[in-house]
LUMVEX-234320 format. One record per residue (C-alpha): residue number from 1; z, x, y; chain; residue in three letters. Coordinates in steps of 0.05 Angstrom, whole numbers. Layout:
{pos->NUM	c3->Z	c1->X	c2->Y	unit->A	code->ala}
...
This chain:
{pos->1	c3->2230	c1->1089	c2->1759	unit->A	code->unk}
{pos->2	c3->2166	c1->1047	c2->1769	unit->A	code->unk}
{pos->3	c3->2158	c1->990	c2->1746	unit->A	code->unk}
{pos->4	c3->2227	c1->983	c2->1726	unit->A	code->unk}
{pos->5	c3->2240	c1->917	c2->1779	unit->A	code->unk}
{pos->6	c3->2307	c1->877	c2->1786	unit->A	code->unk}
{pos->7	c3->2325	c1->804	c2->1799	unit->A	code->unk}
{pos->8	c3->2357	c1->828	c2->1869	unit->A	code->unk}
{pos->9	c3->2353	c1->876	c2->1918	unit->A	code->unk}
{pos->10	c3->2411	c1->896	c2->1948	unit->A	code->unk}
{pos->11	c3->2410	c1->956	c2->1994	unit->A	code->unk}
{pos->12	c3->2491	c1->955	c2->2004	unit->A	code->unk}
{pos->13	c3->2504	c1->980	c2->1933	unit->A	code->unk}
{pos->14	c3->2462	c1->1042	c2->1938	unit->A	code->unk}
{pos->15	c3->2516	c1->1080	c2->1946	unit->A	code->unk}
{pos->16	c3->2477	c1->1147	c2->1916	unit->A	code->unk}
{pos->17	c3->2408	c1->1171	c2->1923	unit->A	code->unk}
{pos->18	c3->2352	c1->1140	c2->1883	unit->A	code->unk}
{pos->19	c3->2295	c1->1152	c2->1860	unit->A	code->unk}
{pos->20	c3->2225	c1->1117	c2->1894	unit->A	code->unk}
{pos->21	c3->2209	c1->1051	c2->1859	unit->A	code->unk}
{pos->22	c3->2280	c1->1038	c2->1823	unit->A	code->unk}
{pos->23	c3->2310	c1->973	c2->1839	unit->A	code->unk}
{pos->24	c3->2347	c1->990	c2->1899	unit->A	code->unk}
{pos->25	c3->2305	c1->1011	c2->1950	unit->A	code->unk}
{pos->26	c3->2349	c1->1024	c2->2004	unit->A	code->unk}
{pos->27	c3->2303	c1->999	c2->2056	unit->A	code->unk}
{pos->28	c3->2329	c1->944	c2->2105	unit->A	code->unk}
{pos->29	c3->2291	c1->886	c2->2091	unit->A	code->unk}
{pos->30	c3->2307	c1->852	c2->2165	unit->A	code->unk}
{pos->31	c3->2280	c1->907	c2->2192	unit->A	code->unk}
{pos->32	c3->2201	c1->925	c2->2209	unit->A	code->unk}
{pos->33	c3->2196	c1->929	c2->2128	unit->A	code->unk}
{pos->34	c3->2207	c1->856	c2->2119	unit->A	code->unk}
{pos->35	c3->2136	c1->829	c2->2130	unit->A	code->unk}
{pos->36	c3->2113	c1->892	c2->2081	unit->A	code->unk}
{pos->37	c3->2113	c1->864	c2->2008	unit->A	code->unk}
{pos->38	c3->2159	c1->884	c2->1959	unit->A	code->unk}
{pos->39	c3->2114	c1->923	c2->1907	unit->A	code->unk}
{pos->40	c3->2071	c1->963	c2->1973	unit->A	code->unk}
{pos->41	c3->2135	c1->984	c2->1997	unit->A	code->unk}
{pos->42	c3->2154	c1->1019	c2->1918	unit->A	code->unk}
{pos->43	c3->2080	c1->1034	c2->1921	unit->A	code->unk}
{pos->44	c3->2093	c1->1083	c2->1977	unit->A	code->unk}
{pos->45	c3->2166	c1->1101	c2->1957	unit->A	code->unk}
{pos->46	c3->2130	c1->1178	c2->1930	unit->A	code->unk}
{pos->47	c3->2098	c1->1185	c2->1989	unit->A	code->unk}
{pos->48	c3->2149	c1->1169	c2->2035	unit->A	code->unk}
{pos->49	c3->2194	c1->1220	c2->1985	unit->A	code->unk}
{pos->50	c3->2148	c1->1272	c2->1997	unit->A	code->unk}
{pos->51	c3->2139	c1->1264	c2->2062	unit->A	code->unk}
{pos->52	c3->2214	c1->1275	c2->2079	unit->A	code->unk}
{pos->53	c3->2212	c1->1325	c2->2029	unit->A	code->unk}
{pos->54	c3->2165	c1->1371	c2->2068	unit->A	code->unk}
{pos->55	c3->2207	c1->1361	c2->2137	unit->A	code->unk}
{pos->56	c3->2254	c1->1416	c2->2099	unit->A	code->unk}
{pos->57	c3->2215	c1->1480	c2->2104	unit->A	code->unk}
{pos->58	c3->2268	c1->1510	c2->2060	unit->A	code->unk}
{pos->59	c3->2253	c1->1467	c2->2010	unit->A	code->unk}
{pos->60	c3->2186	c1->1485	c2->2013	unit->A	code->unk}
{pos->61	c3->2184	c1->1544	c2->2010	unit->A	code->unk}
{pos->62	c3->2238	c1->1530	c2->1945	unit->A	code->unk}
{pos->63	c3->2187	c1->1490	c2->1911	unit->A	code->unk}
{pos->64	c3->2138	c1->1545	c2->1923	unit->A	code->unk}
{pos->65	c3->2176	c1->1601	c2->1895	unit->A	code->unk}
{pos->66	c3->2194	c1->1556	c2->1840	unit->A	code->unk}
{pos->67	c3->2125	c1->1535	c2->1823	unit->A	code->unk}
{pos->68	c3->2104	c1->1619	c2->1828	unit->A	code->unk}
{pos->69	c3->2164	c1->1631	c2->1776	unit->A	code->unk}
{pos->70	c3->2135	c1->1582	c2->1729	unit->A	code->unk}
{pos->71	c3->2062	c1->1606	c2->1737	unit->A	code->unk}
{pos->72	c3->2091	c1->1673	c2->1721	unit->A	code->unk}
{pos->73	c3->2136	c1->1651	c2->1669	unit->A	code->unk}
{pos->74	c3->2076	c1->1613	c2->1628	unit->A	code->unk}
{pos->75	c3->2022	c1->1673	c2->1641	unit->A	code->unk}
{pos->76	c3->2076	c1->1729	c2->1633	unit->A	code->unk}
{pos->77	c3->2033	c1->1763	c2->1570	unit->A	code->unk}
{pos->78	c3->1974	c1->1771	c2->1623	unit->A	code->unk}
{pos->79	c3->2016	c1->1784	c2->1675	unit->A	code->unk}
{pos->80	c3->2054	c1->1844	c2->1647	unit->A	code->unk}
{pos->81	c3->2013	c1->1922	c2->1648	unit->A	code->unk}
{pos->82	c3->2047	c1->1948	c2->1599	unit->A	code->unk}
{pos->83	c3->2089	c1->1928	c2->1538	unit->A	code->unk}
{pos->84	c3->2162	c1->1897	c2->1568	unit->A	code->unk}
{pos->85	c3->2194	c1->1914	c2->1496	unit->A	code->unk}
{pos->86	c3->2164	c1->1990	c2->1489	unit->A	code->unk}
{pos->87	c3->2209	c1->2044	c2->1497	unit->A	code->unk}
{pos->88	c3->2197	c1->2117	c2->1526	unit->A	code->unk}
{pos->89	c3->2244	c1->2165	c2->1531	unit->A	code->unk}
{pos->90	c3->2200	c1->2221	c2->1556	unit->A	code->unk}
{pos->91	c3->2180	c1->2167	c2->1619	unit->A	code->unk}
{pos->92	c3->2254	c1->2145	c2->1644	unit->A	code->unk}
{pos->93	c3->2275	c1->2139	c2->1714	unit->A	code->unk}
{pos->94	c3->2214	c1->2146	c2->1752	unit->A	code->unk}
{pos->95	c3->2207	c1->2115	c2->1818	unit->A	code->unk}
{pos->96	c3->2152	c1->2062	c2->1846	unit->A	code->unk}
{pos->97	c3->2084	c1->2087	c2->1843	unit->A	code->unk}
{pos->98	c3->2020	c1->2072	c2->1838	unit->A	code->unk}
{pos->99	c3->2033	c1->2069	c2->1756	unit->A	code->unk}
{pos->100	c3->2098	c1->2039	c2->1754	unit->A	code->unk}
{pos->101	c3->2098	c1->1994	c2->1814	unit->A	code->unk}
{pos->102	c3->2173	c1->1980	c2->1808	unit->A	code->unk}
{pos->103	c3->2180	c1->2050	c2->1774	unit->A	code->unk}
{pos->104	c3->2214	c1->2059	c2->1696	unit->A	code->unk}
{pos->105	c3->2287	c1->2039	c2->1676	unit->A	code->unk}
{pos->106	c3->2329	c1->2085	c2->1636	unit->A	code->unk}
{pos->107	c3->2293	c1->2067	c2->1579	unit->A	code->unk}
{pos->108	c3->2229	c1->2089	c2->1601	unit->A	code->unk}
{pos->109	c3->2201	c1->2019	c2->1607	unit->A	code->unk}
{pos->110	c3->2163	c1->1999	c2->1661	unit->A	code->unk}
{pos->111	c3->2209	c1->1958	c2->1707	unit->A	code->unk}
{pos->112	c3->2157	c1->1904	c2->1737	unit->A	code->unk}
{pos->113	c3->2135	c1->1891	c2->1667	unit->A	code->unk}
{pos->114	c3->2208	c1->1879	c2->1646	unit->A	code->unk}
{pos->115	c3->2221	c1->1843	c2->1715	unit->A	code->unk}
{pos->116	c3->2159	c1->1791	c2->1689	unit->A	code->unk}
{pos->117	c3->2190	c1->1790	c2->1626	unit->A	code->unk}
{pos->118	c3->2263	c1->1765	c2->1650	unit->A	code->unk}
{pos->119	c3->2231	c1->1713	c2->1691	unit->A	code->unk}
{pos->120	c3->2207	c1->1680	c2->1625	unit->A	code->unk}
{pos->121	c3->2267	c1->1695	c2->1599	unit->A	code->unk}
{pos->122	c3->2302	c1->1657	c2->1654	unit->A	code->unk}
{pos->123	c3->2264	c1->1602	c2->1658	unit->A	code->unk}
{pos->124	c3->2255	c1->1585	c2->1587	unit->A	code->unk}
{pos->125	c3->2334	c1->1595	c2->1576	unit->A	code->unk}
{pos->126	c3->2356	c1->1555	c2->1639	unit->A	code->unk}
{pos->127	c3->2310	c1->1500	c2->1629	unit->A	code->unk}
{pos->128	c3->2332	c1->1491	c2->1560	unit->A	code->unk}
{pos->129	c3->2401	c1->1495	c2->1575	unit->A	code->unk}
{pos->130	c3->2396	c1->1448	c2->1633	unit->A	code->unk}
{pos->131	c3->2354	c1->1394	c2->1589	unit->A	code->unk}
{pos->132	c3->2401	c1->1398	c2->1528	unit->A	code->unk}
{pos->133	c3->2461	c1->1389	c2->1570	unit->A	code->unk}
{pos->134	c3->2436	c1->1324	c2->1619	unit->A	code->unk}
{pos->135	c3->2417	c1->1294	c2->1555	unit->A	code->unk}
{pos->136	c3->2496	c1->1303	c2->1536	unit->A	code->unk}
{pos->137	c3->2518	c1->1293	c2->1605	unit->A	code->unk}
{pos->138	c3->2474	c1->1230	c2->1611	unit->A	code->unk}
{pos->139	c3->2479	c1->1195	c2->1544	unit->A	code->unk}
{pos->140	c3->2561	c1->1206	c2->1548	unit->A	code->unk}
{pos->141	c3->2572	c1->1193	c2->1615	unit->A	code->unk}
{pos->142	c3->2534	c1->1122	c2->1618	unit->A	code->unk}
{pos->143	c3->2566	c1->1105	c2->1552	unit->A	code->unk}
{pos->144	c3->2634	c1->1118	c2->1587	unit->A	code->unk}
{pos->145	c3->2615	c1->1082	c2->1643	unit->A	code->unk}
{pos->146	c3->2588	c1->1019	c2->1605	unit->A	code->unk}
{pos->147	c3->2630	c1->1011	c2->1549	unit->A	code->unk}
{pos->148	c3->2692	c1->1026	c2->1587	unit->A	code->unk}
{pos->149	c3->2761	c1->1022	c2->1553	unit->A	code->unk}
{pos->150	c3->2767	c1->1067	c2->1492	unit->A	code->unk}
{pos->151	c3->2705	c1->1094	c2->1508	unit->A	code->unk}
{pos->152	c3->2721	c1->1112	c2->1578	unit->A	code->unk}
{pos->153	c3->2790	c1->1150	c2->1560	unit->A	code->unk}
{pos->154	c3->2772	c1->1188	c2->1499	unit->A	code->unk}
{pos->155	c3->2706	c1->1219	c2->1543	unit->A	code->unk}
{pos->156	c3->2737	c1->1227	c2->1607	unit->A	code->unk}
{pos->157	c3->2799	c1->1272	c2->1559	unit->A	code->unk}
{pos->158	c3->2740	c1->1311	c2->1525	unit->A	code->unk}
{pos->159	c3->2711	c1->1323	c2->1597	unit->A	code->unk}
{pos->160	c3->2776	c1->1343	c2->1624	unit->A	code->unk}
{pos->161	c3->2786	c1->1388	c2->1563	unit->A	code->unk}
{pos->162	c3->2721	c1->1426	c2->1564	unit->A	code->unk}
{pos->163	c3->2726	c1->1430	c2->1648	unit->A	code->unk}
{pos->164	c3->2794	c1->1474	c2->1637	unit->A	code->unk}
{pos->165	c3->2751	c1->1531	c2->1606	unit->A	code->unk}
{pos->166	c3->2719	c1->1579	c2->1666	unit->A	code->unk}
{pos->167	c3->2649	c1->1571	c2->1648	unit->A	code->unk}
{pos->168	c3->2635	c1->1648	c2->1643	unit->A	code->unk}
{pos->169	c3->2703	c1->1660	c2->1597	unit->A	code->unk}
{pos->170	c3->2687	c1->1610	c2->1560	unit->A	code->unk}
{pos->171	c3->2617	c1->1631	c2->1552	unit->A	code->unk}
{pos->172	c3->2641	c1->1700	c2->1537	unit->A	code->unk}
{pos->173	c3->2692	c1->1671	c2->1476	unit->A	code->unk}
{pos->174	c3->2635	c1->1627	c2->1446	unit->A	code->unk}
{pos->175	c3->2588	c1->1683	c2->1441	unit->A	code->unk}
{pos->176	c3->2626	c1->1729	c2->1416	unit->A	code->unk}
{pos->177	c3->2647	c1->1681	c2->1363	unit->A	code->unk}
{pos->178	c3->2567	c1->1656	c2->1350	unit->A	code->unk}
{pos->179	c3->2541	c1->1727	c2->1360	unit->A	code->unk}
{pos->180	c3->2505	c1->1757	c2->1411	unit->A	code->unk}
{pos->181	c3->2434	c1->1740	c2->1435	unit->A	code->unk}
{pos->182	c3->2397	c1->1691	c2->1460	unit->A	code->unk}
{pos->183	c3->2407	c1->1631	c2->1421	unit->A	code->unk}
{pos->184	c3->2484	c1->1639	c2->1424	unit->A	code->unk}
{pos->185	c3->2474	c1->1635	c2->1497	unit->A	code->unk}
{pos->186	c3->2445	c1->1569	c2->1505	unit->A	code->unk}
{pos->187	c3->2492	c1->1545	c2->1462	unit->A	code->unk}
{pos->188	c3->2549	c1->1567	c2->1495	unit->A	code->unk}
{pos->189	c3->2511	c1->1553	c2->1569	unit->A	code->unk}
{pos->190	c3->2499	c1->1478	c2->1539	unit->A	code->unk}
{pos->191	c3->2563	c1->1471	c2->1512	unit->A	code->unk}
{pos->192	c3->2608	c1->1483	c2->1572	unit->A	code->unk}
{pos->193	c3->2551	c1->1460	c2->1623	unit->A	code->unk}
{pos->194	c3->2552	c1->1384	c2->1611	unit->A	code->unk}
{pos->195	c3->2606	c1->1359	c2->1630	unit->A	code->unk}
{pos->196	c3->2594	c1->1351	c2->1716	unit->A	code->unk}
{pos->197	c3->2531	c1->1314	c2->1694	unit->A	code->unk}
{pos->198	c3->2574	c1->1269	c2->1643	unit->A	code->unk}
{pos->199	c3->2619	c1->1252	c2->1704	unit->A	code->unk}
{pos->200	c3->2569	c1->1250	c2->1755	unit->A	code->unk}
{pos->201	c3->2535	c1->1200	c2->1717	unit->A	code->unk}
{pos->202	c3->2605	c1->1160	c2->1695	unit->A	code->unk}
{pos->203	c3->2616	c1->1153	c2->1776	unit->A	code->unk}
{pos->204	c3->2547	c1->1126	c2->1781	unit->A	code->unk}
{pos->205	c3->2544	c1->1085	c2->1721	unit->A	code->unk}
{pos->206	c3->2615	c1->1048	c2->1750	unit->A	code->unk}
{pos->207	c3->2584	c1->1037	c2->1819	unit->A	code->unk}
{pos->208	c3->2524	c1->1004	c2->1794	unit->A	code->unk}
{pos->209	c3->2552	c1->953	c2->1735	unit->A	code->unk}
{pos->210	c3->2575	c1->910	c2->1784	unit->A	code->unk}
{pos->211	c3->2524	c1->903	c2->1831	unit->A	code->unk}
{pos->212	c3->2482	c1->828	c2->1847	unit->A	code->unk}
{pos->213	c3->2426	c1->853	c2->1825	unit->A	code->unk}
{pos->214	c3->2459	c1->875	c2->1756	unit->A	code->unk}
{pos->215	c3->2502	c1->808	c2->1745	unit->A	code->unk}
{pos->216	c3->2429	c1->769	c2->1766	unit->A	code->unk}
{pos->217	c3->2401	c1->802	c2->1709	unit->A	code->unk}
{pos->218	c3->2465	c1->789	c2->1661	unit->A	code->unk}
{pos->219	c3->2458	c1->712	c2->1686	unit->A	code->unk}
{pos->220	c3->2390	c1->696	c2->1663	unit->A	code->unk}
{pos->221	c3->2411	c1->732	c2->1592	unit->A	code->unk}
{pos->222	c3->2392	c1->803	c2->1588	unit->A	code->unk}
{pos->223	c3->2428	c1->847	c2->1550	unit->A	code->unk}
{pos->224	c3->2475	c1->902	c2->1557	unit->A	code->unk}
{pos->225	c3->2433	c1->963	c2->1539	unit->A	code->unk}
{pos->226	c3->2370	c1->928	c2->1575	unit->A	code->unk}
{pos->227	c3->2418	c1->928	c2->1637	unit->A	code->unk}
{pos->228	c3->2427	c1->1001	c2->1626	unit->A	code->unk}
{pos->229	c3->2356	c1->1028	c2->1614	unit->A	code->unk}
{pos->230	c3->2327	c1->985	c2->1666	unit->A	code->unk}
{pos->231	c3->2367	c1->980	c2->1722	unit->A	code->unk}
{pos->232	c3->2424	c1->1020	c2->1719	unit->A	code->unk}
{pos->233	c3->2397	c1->1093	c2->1698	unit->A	code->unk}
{pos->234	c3->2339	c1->1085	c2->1744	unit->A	code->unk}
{pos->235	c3->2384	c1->1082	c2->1801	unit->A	code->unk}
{pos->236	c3->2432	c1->1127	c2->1777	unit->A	code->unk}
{pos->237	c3->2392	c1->1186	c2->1749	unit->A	code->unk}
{pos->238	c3->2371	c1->1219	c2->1823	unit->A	code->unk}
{pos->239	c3->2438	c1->1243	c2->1844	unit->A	code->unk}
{pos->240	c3->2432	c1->1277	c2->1770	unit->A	code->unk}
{pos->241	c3->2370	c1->1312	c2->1769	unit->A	code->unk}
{pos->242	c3->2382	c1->1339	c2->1834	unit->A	code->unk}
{pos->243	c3->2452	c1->1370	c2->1804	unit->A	code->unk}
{pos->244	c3->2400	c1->1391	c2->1744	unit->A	code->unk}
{pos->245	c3->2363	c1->1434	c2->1795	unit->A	code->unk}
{pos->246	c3->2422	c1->1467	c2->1822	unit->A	code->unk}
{pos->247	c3->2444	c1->1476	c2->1747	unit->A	code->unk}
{pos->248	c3->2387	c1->1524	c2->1735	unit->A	code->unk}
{pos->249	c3->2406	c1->1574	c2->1787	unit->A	code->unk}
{pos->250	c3->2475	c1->1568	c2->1768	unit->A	code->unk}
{pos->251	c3->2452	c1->1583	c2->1686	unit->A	code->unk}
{pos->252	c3->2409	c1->1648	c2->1716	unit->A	code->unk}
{pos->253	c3->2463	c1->1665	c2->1745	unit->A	code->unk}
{pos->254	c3->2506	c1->1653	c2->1682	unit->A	code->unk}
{pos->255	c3->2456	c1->1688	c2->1636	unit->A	code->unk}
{pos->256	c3->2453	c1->1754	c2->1678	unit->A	code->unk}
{pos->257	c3->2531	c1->1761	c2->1679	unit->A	code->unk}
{pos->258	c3->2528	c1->1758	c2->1598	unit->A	code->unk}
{pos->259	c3->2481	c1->1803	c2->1588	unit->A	code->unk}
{pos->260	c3->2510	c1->1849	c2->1646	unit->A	code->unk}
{pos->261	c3->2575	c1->1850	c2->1606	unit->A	code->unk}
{pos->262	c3->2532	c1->1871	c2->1542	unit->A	code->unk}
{pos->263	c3->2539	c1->1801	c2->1508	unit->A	code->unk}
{pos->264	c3->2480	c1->1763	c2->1526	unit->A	code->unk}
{pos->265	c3->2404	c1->1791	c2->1513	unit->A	code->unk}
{pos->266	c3->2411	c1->1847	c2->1465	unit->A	code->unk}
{pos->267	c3->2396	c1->1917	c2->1496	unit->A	code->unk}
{pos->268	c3->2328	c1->1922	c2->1480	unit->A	code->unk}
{pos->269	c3->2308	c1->1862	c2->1522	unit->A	code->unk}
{pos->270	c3->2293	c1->1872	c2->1586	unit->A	code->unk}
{pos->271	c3->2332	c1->1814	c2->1625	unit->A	code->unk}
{pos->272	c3->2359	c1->1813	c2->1686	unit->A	code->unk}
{pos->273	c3->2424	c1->1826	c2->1675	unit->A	code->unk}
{pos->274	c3->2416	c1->1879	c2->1629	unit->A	code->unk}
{pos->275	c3->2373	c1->1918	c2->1674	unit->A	code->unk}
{pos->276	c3->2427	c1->1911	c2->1727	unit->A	code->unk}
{pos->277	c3->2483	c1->1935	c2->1675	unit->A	code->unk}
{pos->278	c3->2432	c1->1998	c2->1660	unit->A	code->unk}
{pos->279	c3->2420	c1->2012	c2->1727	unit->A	code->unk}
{pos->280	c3->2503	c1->2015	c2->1746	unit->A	code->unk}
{pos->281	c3->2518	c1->2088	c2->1732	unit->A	code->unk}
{pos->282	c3->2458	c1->2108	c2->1777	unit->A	code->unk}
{pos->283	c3->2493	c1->2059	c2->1838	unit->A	code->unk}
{pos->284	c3->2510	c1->2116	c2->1877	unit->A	code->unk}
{pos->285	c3->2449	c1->2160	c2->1851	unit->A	code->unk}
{pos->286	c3->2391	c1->2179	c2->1912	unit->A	code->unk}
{pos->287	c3->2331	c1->2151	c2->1891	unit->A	code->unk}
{pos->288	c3->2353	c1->2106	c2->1840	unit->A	code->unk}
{pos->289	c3->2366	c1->2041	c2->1880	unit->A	code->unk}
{pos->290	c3->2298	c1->2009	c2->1849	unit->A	code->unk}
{pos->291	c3->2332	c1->2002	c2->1782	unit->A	code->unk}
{pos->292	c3->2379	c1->1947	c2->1810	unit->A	code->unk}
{pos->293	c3->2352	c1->1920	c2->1875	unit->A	code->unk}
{pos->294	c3->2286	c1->1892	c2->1837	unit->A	code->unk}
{pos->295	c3->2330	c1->1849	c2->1790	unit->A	code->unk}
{pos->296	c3->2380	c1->1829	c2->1834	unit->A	code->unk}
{pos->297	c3->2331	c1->1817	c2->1881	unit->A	code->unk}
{pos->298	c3->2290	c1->1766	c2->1821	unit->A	code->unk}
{pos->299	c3->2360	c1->1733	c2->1813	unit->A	code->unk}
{pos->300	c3->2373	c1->1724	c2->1883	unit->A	code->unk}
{pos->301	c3->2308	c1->1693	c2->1902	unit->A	code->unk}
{pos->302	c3->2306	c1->1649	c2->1834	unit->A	code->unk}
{pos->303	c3->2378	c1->1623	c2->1848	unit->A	code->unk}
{pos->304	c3->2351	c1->1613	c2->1923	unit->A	code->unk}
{pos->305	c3->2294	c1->1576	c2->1912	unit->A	code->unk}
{pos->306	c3->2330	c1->1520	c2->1856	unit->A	code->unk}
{pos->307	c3->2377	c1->1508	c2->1913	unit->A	code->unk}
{pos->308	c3->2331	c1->1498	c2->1963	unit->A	code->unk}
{pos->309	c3->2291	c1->1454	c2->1919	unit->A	code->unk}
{pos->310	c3->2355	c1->1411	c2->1905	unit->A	code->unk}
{pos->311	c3->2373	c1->1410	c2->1972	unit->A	code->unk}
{pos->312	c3->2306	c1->1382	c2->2000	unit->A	code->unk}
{pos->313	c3->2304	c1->1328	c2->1946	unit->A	code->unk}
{pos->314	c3->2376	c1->1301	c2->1959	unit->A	code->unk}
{pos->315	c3->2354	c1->1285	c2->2030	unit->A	code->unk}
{pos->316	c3->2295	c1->1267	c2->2003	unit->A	code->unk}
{pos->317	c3->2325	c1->1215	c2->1965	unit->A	code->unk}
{pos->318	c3->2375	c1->1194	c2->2011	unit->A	code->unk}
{pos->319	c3->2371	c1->1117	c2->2016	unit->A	code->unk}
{pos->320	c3->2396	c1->1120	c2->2088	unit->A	code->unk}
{pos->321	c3->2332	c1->1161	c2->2107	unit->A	code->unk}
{pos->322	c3->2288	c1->1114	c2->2078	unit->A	code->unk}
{pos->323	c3->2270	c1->1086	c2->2149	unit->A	code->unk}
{pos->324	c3->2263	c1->1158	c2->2178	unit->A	code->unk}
């Protein structure tokens, strides 16, 4: 993070991607970058991140479609025609037109308003589920990787534990045991979801603690948790967040198979999944392939776009591009 500067630099133990300004910069400071000060060069470290971020046109375009989805997700009440929620049973089945752009599901709701409607859905339930579990992941997995010992074994068992369950049967036991809806979900989602990040972070956590720059700032007296907050996580969180991107397509993806199975979103919301699970008997139906193609299609392109965008920002914050 900036500001957050180390005793040492040392370029050797960056041995995952960081983010611009944390202690290791990655850059070789023989090469053209050695006459360039210190603090200018982590001046310029989110400009140089952004400027191999846009060499990636698919994660561009990502970061577009992602940026659209929230737009739509925020403004969805102003967005939406007609009333996602309101059923009409004279009204079902019709195909696109002018009135119902997407045409009516077999509810007689109109299907781009419901469409508009999952996307909030999605986002708000993926982005909550991702942000409850890399605060787990995190706090757990750099306590496992500080502390050590104990510590180490009894999380790394948990993690083990919890990794045996497939996430969706899992998912599908929990929230059958909660309840259906959408709370249930997210915690189920969250509670077998945070476990790579607890690892992912472990693995960094043990690279990192013995670094020079790490046993400089041990020698002149700081302590253990300052070593943590200042110099490890900064340098260990990128790999993370850019697993917390892919995490959010993989949750969508999660979500719509719940409610698909008729144990996520109850049947009078109009999310993704249940509008696919509506729209099965009329699979081999002429006429009917709008019911299913518009929100497989939003899950698709959602899913899509979080992997470009975490796919652009891991080379993006690849130390070895750093002099690209």
């Amino acid at each position: 993070m900036p500001g957050a500067g180390s005793p040492l630099e040392d370029a050797n133990t960056a041995g995952a991607l960081l983010l611009p300004g944390s202690d290791v910069t990655g850059l070789d400071v023989t090469g053209p970058d050695a006459a360039v000060p210190v603090g200018r060069r982590r001046a310029g470290g989110f400009a140089d991140v952004a400027r191999r971020y846009r060499r990636n046109r698919l994660a561009v375009v990502g970061l577009v479609i992602v940026v659209f989805l929230a737009v739509v997700a925020l403004f969805e009440p102003w967005l939406t025609p007609y009333d996602p929620l309101e059923q009409n049973l004279g009204n079902t089945l019709r195909p696109p037109s002018a009135v119902h752009w997407f045409g009516t599901d077999v509810l007689g709701r109109d299907l781009y308003s419901g469409i508009i409607y999952g996307t909030r859905l999605a986002m708000l339930v993926s982005g909550l589920t991702v942000l409850c579990s890399l605060v787990i992941g995190v706090v757990l997995g750099a306590l496992a990787g500080v502390k050590g010992g104990a510590w180490d074994a009894v999380i790394s068992r948990v993690v083990d534990v919890f990794l045996a369950f497939p996430l969706l049967i899992g998912a599908v036991i929990i929230v059958q045991a909660v309840g259906g809806g959408i709370v249930p979900v997210v915690v189920a989602l969250v509670a077998l979801g945070w476990m790579t990040t607890a690892r992912l972070m472990r693995g960094q956590v043990l690279a990192l603690r013995e670094a020079e720059y790490v046993e400089a700032a041990r020698s002149i007296g700081a302590g253990t948790w300052r070593i943590v907050v200042r110099h490890i996580l900064p340098n260990a969180i990128a790999p993370v967040l850019v697993y917390a991107f892919t995490s959010i397509g993989v949750v969508v993806v999660a979500m719509a198979s719940l409610s698909y199975l008729g144990i996520g979103a109850p049947v009078t919301e109009p999310e993704w999944g249940r509008l696919i699970s509506q729209a099965t008997p009329f699979l081999q139906v002429p006429g009917m392939t709008h019911l299913w193609l518009a929100p497989a299609g939003a899950i698709a392109v959602t899913t899509l776009a979080f992997a470009f965008v975490a796919d652009g920002l891991r080379d993006a914050l690849d130390p070895r591009l750093r002099g690209g």
